[in-house]
N, C-alpha and C positions, 0 to 999 in steps of 0.2 A: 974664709973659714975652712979649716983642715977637720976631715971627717979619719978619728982616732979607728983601728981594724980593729979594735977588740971594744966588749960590753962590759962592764964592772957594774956588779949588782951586791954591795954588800961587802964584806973584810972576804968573806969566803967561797965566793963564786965569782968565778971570771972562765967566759967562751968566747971565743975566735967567733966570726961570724960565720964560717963554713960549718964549724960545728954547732953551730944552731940549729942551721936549715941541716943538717944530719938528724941531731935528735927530731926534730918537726916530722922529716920523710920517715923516719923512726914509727913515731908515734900515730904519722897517719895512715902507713902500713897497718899497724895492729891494729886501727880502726873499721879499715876497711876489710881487716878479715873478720872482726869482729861482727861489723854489718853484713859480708858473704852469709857468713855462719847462720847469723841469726836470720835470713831470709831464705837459705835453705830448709830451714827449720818451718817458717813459717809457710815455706812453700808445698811441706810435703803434710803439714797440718792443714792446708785449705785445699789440696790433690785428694785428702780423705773425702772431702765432702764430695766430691767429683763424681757419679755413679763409675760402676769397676770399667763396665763396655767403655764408657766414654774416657776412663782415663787408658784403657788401653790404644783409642786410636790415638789420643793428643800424644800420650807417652806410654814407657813401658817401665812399670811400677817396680820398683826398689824390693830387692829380695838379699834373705839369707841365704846362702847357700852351704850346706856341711858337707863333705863328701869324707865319708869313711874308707878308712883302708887300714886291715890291720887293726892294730891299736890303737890307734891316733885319729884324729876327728880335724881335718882342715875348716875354718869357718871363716868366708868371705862374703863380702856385701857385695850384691852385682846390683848394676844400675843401668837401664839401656842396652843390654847385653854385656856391659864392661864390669869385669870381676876386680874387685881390690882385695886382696889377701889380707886379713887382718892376723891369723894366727893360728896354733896349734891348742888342739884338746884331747885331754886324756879321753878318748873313747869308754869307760868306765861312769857306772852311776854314784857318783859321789858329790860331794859340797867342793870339794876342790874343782871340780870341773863346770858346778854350776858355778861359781865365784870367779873361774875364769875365764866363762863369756862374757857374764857382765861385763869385766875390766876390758874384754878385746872390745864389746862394744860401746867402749867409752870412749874411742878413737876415736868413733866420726861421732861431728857434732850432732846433739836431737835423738844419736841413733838408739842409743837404750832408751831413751825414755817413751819412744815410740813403741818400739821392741815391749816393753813394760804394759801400756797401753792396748795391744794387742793388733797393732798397726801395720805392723810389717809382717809378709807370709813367711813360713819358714819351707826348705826344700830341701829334706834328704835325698843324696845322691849315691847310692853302692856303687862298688867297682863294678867295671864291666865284666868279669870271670864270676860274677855270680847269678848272671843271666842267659838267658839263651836267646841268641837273637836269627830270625830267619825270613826270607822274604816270601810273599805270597803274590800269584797273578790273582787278583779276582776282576769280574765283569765291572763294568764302570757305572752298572746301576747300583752295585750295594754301597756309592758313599754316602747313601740318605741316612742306612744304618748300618756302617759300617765297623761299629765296637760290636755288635749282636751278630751280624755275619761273622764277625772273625770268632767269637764267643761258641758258635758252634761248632767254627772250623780246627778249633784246640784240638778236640781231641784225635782229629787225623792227621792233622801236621804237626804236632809235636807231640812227644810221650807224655804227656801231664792231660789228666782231669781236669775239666774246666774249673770244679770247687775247690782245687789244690793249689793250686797259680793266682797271682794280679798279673794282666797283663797292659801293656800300652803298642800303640802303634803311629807308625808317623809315614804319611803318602812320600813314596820315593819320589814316583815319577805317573806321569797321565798320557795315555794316547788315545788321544780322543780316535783317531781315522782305525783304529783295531777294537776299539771300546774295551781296553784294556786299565785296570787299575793296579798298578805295582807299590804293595805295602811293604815295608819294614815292622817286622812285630816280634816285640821282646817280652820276655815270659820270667819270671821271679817267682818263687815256691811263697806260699804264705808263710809261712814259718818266718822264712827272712823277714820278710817285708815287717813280720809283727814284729820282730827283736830290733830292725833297724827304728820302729815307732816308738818301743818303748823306752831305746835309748835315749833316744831326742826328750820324750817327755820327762825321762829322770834326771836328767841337766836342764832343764826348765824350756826347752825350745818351740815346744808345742806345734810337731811339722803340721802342716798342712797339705804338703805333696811329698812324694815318694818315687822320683827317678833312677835310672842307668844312666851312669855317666857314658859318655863316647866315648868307645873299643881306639880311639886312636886320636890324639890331641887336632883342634881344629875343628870335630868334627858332632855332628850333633846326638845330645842328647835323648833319651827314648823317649821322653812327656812321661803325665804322670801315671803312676802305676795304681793310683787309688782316687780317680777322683771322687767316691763318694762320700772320701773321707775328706774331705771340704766342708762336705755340705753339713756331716757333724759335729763340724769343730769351729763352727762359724765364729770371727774375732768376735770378741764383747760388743768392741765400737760401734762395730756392722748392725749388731743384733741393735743397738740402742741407738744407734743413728734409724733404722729403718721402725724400728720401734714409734721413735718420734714423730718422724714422717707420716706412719697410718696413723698416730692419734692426731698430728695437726689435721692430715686428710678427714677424719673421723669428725672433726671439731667444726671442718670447713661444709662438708656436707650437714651436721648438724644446724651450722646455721643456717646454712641456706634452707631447709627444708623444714626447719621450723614455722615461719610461716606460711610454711604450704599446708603443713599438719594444722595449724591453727586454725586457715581457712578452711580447709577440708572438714573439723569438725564443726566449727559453724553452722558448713551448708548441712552437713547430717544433721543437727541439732534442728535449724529451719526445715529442712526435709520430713523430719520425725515431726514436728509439731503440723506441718501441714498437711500429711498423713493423718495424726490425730485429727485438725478440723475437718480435714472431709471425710474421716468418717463419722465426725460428730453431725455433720450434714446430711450425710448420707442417713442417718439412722432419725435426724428433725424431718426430712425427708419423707421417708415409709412412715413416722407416726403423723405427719400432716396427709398425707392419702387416706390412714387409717381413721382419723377423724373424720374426714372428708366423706368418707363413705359411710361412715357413724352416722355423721349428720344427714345426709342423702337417705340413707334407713329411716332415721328416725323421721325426718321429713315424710319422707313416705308412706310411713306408718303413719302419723299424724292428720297429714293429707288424708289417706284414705279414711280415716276415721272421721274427720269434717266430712267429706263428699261424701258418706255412704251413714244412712240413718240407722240408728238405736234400734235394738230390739223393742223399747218399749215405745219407740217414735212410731215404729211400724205396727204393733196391734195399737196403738191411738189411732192408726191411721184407720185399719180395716173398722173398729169398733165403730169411727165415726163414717166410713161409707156404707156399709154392709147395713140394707133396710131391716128392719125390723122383725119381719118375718123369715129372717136368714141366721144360723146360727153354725157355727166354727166347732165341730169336734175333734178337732188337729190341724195343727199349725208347726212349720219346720222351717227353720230358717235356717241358711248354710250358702258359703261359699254368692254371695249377691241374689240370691235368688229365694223367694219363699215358697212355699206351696200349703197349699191349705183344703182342705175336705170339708163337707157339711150340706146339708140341709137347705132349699128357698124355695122359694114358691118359684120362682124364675132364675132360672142356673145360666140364662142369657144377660139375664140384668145384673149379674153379680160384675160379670166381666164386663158390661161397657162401665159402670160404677166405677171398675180399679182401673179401667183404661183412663179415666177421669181424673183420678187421683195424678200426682205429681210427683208420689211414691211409687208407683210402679209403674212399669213399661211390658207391654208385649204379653200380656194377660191370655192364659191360654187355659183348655180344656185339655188334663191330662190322660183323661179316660171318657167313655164315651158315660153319657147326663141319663139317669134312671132316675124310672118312677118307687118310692117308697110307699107301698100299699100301708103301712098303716099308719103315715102321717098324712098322707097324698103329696107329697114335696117331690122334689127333682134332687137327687143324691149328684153329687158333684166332685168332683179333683179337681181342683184349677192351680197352674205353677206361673210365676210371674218373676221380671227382674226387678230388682230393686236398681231405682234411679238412682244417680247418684247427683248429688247437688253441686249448682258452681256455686263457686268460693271466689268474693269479687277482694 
């Protein structure tokens, strides 16, 4: 069997075999840049979620860079330190010049859309003749706070007010064995610095930093002249990526903490109510004492009114001891005790009589016993206890 070198598919196609596998390598090229593409893309959309510190150690994040001069506005995508030139812009606030960054950053793939997004930082860069750059020795203790030492040091190393200028600085060199620190610090008037911001933002750029390019190619840039113009311009993404973050964190402490709040007001709820009962005790408490001592009183009172006889128990009593020839002109009763005055023929007999009785005790003579010339009787005082009766 002879294997024909060509394929016939139809009246109107016919390929050699070499040009098969041409169009195949063809099409698998475009494939694979199609997958490059889209994995760059996808790479520098899950590097967002990355926090900024940690993607600066893994990598070194994807920047615009515009550097003015003149008229003209260069804009290039640097990546890792490596710059790709995408093209030229009219320096000027116009729709033509916003309309063609878009189109330069339709070159690399993802790139505007991210750009759009608010994904990518932007970095204006001035020439270096619009800066003044000079080096300074300071002590090698000020690099704790070394933007604020140089902040005061403006106004005698260079002719500029500190509120006139942005300035930036970048450590030269360090000797430690002299305790020397050697800075590079470069100075831009505000003025600039606001016209180079407001150009970027009237082309749609929305810088984020504000550099001096380096006085001599190769060589490095001054840093930023504004950093706290970061911190007011934060991308959308940023704001609504960390947005989310504190409400999941918010969401996450919510629940964890809900049943702790739940139990916590339980036990207050148990706590209050057992409060209430003891002082509902407390208070059954003092009125069972109050009773207690109620009853005791009244006991007492009672008692003593059983064990101690009647006013009228007691003249029953004298009526019936007291002889005949003996008569009671005052009688007082008080506090257990009677006393009585009067009249007998025997003021001796009177007292063994009540000594007898079982109503009184300890029958006495309260004054000394006279003769009464004109009854012939014995006048008498006699005071006595009244007994007091058991109670079986």
């Amino acid at each position: 069997m002879t294997v024909s070198p060509a394929v016939t598919a139809g009246p109107a196609l016919s390929l050699t075999l070499p040009g098969l596998f041409l169009v195949m390598a063809r099409h698998l090229a475009i494939a694979l840049e199609s997958a490059r593409a889209f994995f760059r893309w996808w790479a520098a959309e899950l590097a967002f979620l990355v926090p900024k510190l940690l993607r600066k150690r893994l990598r070194a994040d994807d920047v615009l860079a515009v550097a003015l001069e003149g008229g003209q506005a260069t804009l290039s995508h640097e990546v890792a330190g490596k710059a790709c030139e995408l093209g030229q812009i009219p320096a000027e606030a116009t729709k033509a010049a916003s309309a063609k960054v878009l189109k330069l950053l339709g070159r690399v793939p993802g790139l505007r859309e991210r750009f759009a997004a608010g994904r990518v930082p932007v970095t204006l860069r001035l020439p270096a003749d619009q800066a003044l750059r000079t080096q300074l020795a300071l002590p090698l203790a000020a690099e704790q706070n070394l933007r604020q030492v140089l902040a005061f040091q403006l106004d005698r190393r260079t002719p500029f007010q500190a509120d006139t200028v942005h300035f930036a600085h970048r450590v030269v060199r360090r000797d430690d064995a002299a305790k020397l620190l050697e800075v590079e610090l470069t100075v831009v008037p505000r003025s600039v610095v606001a016209a180079a911001i407001a150009l970027g933002r009237a082309i749609g750029l929305r810088p984020s930093a504000v550099e001096v390019a380096a006085p001599a190619p190769g060589g490095a840039s001054s840093g930023n002249l504004v950093p706290e113009h970061e911190d007011q311009h934060r991308r959308p993404a940023t704001i609504m990526m960390r947005a989310a973050v504190a409400g999941l964190a918010l969401a996450a402490l919510a629940a964890l903490y809900q049943p702790i709040y739940a139990a916590r007001r339980t036990a207050d709820g148990l706590q209050h109510r057992m409060q209430g009962a003891k002082e509902l005790a407390l208070q059954g408490r003092k009125l069972k004492d109050e009773v207690a001592k109620l009853t005791e009183a009244e006991e007492f009172l009672v008692g003593g009114k059983r064990e101690t006889p009647s006013a009228t128990e007691i003249l029953f009593e004298l009526t019936r001891v007291l002889p005949d020839d003996t008569w009671v002109n005052d009688l007082h009763v008080a506090a257990g005790e009677v006393r009585i005055s009067g009249f007998s023929k025997s003021a001796s007999t009177v007292i063994k009589l009540l000594e007898q009785s079982g109503v009184f005790a300890g029958p006495q003579f309260r004054s000394a016993v006279t003769q009464d010339q004109a009854s012939g009787k014995e006048k008498f005082e006699i005071t006595a206890k009244i007994a007091k009766r058991s109670i079986s």
